[in-house]
C-alpha positions in Angstrom: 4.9 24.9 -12.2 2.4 24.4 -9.3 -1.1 25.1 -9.4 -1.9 28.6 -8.2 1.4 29.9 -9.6 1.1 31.1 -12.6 3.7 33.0 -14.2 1.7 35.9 -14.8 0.9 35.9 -10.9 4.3 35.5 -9.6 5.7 38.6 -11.8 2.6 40.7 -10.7 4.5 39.4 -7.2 7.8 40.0 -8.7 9.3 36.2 -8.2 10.2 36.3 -11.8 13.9 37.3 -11.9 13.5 38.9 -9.3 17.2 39.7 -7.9 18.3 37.3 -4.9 19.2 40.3 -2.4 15.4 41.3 -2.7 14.4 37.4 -1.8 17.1 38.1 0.8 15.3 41.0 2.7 12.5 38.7 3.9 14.8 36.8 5.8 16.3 40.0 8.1 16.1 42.8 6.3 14.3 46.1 5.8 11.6 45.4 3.0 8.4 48.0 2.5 5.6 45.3 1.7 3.1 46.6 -1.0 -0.1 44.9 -0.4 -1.3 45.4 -3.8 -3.7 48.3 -2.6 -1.3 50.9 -1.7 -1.1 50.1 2.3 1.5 49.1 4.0 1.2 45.5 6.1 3.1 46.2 8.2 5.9 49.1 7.1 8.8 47.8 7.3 10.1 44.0 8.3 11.9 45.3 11.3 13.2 41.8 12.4 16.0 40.0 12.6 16.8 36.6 11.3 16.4 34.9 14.2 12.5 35.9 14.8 12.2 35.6 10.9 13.4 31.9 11.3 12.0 31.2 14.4 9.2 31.5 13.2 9.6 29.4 10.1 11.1 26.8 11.9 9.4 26.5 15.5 6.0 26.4 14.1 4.2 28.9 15.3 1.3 30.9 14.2 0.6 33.5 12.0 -0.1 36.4 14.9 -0.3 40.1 12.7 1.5 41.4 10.0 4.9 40.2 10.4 4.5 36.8 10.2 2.0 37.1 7.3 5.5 38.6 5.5 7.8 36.3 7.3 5.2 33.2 5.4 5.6 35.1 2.5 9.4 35.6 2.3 9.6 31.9 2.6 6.9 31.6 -0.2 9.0 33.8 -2.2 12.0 32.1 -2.0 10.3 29.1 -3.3 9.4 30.8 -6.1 13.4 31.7 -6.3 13.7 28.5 -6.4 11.0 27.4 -8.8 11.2 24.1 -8.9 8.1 22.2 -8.3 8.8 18.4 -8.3 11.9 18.9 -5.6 9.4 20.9 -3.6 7.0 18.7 -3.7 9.2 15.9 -3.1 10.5 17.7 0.3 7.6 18.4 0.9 5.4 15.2 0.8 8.3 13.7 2.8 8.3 16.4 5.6 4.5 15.5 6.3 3.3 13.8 9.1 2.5 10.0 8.0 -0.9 10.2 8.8 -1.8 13.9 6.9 -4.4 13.5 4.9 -4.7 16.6 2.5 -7.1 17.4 -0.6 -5.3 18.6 -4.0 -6.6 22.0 -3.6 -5.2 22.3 -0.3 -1.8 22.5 -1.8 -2.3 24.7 -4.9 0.3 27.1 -4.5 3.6 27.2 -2.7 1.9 29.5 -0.2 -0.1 26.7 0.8 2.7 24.7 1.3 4.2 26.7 3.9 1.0 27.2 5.7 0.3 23.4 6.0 4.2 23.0 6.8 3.1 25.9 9.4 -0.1 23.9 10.6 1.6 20.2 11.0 4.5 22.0 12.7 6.6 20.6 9.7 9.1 23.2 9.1 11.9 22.4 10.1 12.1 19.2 8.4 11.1 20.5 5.1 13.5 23.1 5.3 16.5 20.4 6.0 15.2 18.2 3.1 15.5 20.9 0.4 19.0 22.2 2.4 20.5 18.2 1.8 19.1 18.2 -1.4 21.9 18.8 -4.0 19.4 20.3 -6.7 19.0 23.3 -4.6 20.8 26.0 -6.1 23.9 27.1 -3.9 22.5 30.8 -2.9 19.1 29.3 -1.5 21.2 26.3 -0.2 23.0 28.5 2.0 20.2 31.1 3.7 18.5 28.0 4.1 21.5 26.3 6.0 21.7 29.0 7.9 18.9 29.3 9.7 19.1 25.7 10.8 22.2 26.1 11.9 21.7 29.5 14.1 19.4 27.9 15.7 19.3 24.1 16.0 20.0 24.4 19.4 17.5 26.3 20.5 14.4 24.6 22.2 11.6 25.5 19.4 13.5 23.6 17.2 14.2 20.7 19.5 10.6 20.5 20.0 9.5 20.1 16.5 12.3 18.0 15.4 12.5 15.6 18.4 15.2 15.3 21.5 18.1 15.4 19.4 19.0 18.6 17.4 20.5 17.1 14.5 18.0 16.1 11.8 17.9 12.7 11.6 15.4 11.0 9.4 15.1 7.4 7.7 16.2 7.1 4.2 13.8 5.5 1.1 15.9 3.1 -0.1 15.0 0.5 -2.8 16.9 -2.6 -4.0 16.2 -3.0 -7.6 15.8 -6.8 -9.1 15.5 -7.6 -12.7 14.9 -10.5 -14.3 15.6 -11.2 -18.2 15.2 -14.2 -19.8 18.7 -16.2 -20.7 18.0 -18.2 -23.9 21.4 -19.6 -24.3 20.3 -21.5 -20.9 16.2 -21.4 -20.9 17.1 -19.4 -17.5 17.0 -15.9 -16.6 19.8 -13.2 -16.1 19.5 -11.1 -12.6 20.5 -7.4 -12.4 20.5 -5.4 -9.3 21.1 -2.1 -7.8 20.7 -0.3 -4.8 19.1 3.4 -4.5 19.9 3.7 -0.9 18.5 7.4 -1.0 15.4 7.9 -3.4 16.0 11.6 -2.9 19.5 11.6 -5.0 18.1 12.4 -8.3 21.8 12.0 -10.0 21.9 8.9 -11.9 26.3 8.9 -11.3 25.2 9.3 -7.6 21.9 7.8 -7.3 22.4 3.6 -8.0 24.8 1.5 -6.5 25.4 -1.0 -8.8 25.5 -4.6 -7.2 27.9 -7.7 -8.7 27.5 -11.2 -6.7 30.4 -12.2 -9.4 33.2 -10.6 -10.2 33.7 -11.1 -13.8 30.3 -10.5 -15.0 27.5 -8.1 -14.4 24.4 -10.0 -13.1 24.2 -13.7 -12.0 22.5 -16.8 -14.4 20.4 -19.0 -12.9 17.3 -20.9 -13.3 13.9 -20.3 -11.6 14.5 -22.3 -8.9 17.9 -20.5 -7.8 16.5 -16.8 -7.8 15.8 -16.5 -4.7 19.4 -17.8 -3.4 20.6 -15.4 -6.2 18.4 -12.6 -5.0 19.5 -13.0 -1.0 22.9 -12.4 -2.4 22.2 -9.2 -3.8 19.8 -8.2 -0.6 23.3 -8.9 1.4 25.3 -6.6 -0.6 22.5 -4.3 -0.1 22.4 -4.0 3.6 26.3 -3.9 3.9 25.7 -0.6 1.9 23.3 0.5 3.8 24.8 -0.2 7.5 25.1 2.5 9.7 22.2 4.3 8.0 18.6 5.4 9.1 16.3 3.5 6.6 13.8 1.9 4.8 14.1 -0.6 2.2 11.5 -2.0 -0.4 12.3 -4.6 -2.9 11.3 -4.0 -6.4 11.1 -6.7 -8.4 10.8 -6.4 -12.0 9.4 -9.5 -13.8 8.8 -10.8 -17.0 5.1 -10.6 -18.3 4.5 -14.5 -18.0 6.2 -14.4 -14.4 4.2 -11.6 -12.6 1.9 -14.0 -11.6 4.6 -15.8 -9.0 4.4 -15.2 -5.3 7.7 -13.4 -5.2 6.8 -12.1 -1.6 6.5 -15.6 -0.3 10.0 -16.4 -1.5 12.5 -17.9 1.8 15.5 -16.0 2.6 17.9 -16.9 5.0 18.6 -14.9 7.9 22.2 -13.5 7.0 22.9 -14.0 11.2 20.9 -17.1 12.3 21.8 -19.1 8.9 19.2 -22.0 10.0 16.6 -19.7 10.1 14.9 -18.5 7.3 11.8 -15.8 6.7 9.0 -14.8 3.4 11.1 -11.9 2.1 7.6 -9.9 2.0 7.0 -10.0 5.7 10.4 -8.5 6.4 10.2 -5.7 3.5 7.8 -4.0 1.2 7.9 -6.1 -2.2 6.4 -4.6 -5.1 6.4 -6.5 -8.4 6.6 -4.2 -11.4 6.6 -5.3 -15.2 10.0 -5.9 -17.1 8.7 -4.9 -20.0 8.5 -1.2 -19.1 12.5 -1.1 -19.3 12.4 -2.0 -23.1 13.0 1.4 -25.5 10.4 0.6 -27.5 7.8 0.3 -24.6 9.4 3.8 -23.1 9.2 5.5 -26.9 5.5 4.6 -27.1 4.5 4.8 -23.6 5.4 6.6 -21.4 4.0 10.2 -22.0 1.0 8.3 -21.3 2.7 7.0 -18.1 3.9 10.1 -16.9 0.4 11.3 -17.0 -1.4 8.5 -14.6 1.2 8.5 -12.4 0.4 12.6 -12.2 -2.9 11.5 -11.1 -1.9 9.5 -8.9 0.5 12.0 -7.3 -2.5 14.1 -7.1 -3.9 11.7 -4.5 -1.0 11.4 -3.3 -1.9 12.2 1.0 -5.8 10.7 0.0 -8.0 8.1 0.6 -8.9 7.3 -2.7 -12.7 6.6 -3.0 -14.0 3.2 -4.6 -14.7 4.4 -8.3 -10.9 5.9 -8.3 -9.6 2.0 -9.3 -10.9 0.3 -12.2 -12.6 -3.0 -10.4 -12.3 -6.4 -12.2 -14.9 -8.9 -10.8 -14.8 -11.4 -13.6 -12.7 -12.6 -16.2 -15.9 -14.4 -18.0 -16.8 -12.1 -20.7 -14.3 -9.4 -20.5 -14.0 -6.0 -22.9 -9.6 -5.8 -22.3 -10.3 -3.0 -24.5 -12.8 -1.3 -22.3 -10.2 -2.2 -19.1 -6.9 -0.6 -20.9 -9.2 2.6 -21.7 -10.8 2.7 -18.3 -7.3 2.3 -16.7 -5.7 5.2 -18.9 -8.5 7.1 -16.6 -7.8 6.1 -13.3 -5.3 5.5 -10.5 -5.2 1.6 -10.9 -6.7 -1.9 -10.9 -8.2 -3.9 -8.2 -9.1 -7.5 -8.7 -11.4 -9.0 -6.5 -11.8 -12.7 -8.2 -8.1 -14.1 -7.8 -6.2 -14.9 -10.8 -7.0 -17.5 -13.6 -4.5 -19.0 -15.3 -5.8 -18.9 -19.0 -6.6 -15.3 -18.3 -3.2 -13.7 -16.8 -1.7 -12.8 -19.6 -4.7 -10.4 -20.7 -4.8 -9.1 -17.8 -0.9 -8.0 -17.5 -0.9 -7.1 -21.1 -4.0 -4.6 -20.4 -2.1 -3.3 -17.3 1.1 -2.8 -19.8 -0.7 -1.3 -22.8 -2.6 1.1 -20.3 1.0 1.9 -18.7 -1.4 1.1 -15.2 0.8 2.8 -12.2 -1.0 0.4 -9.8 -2.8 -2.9 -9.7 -3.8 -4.8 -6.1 -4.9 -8.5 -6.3 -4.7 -11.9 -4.5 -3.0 -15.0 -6.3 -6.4 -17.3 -5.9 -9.7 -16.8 -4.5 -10.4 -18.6 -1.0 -13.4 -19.1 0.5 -12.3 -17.5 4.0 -12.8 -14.1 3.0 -15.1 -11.7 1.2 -12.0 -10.5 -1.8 -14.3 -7.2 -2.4 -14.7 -6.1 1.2 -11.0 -6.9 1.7 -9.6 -5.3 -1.3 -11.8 -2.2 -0.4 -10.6 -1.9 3.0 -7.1 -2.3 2.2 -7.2 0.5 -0.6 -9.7 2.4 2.1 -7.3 1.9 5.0 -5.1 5.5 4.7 -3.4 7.9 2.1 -2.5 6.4 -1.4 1.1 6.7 -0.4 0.5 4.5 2.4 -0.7 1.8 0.3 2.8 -0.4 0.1 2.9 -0.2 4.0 -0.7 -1.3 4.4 0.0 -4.2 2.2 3.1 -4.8 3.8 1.3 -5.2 7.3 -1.7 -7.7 5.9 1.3 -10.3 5.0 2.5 -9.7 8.4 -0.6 -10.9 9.9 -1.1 -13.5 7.8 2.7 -14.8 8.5 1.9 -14.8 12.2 -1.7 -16.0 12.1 -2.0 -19.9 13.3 -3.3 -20.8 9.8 -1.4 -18.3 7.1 -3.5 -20.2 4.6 -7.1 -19.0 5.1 -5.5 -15.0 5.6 -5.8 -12.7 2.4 -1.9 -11.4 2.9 -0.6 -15.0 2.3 -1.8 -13.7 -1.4 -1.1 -10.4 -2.5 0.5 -9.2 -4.7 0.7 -5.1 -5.4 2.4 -3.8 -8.7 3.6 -0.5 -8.1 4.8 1.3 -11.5 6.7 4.7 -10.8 7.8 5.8 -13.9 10.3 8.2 -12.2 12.3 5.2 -10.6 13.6 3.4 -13.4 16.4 1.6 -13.8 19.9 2.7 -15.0 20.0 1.0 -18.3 16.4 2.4 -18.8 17.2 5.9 -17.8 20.3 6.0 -20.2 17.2 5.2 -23.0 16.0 8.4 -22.3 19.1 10.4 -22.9 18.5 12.4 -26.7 20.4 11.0 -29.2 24.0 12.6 -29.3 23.9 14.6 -25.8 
């Protein structure tokens, strides 16, 4: 439920069961709007569709009566709809990339529609929930409707771009496991593609991918993952050809191996086969724990996980401020059991003294037992750069959710710079811990026993 929208408050609104055909009358109907004090705003909604929608769709703003009840009927059928997370989903995605928005900005699904309103944002929020197969079928359709009435019309074509289809770039993710193989003191590599992190069912949602045919996975030793690894990136973009997107490469690595500099790793160009490239200046790479897949680690953990990645959801379109990461300075001398209760607290862990050999492992194992959702630091310390002015400006640089992209740029610049060596993005390394992007083994943990 969002904040704001209680359920006490949306039956004194009547959202609560309310029948469809009533939501139904804010969208071209005749509605008398009780404004809780007995006067009409407006008498009745003496509009058609078109001006309704046109008005959800184009933008514009609230002039008079009407379109305060044209914002509401949309608000209302939100509330039909009563589903916070896809809302929020559609509508963090329909945001501008640049919005930057405070949590109590968007308390209420009201406030949703009239930053949608403000960012002129509509219409691509309203074509995210209408592709989205959650939606029930009733709201699927009035929604559908409008778009199609009137994606031809120039309103539309000026807040969705030159073309009046909606076309936008797909979150895709290619999923990389590694597993220990003890029968050849190797490892065992799983991967599958999400090519649209808005497909929420798991039959739908993974793509599984085989680089042999008569097993699942590929063995290899250390050495061979990243040959191992291009194969499955292959299959990955022949799925994805055709397609609108972006793709990130999560990489989930066993606690002694989170350390490695699985961003630097050389690919080969699948077209110009002499030429290779660092797979992390091509794509995001985020390195996430292995461990968090195991049923035991899910069982004890991750109600606690749920709950900092909520926080930092919350922060979602925010600069987060200095004291919102738990810093680590020094190894010498360090309370881990401070650090895991600190991190249970806040949205992550920055690092500013590079890593140190005989203390990794207590520092991933704090990041595990606080079930951290982020951690930001460099592989080594060098000389060429302050680490805490760096760190801060790259956690300073935009909204939390532009965090991967910002990272993503640094080892850009550091690939093209004439000495990648001295540049802070030849080093860093980001874990990035969504607990709602799991893999499929790991989500078929969660299913209750006998369903």
């Amino acid at each position: 439920m969002m904040n704001g929208e209680s359920i006490d408050a949306r039956e004194s609104q009547g959202l609560v069961n309310q029948p469809q055909a009533e939501v139904n009358q804010h969208f071209g109907e005749k509605k008398e709007v009780d404004t809780g004090g007995g006067d009409s705003a407006g008498g009745d909604l003496d509009k058609s569709t078109q001006t309704i929608n046109n008005f959800f769709l184009f933008g514009g703003k609230a002039v008079g009566a009407e379109s305060q009840q044209s914002l509401q009927g949309l608000s209302q059928l939100l509330g039909q709809l009563d589903d916070s997370e896809l809302i929020q989903r559609a509508y963090r995605d329909a945001l501008p990339a640049d919005a930057s928005l405070s949590r109590s900005e968007v308390a209420s699904y009201g406030d949703i529609v009239a930053q949608l309103q403000e960012f002129r944002r509509l219409p691509e929020f309203i074509q995210r929930l209408v592709q989205d197969e959650q939606v029930p079928q009733a709201i699927h359709d009035q929604l559908k409707d409008a778009t199609q009435q009137f994606s031809q019309t120039e309103g539309w074509q000026q807040s969705m771009g030159s073309s009046a289809a909606t076309v936008w770039t797909l979150q895709s993710y290619l999923q990389i496991v590694l597993r220990p193989d003890l029968s050849t003191n190797g490892f065992v590599i799983n991967g599958w593609l999400i090519a649209d992190d808005h497909v929420l069912d798991p039959a739908k949602r993974f793509q599984p991918l085989d680089v042999e045919e008569q097993r699942k996975g590929a063995s290899c030793q250390f050495e061979e993952i990243p040959t191992v690894l291009d194969q499955f990136l292959n299959l990955s973009l022949q799925h994805l050809t055709g397609k609108r997107y972006d793709l990130t490469i999560e990489i989930f690595l066993p606690l002694d191996y989170l350390c490695e500099g699985v961003d630097g790793w050389k690919l080969t160009d699948s077209f110009f086969e002499d030429e290779c490239y660092e797979m992390g200046t091509k794509y995001r790479v985020l390195v996430r724990s292995r461990e968090r897949l195991e049923p035991k680690y899910l069982a004890s953990r991750l109600n606690q996980w749920y709950a900092n990645w909520e926080r930092v959801k919350a922060y979602w379109h925010t600069v987060p401020n200095d004291c919102d990461f738990e810093h680590l300075s020094n190894f010498e001398g360090c309370n881990w059991k401070r650090v895991v209760n600190n991190l249970t607290q806040k949205l992550g862990l920055k690092l500013t003294c590079g890593l140190i050999e005989t203390h990794n492992k207590e520092l991933f194992t704090a990041l595990l037992k606080a079930a951290a959702p982020i951690a930001l630091w460099a592989r080594c310390h060098c000389d060429h750069w302050d680490q805490v002015a760096e760190m801060d400006a790259l956690l300073l640089a935009g909204p939390l959710l532009a965090l991967s992209e910002i990272v993503w740029k640094k080892r850009q610049d550091a690939y093209l710079a004439d000495k990648p060596e001295d540049q802070l993005g030849a080093y860093l390394a980001l874990l990035w811990e969504d607990p709602y992007r799991l893999t499929p083994d790991a989500l078929a943990q969660l299913v209750p026993p006998g369903q």
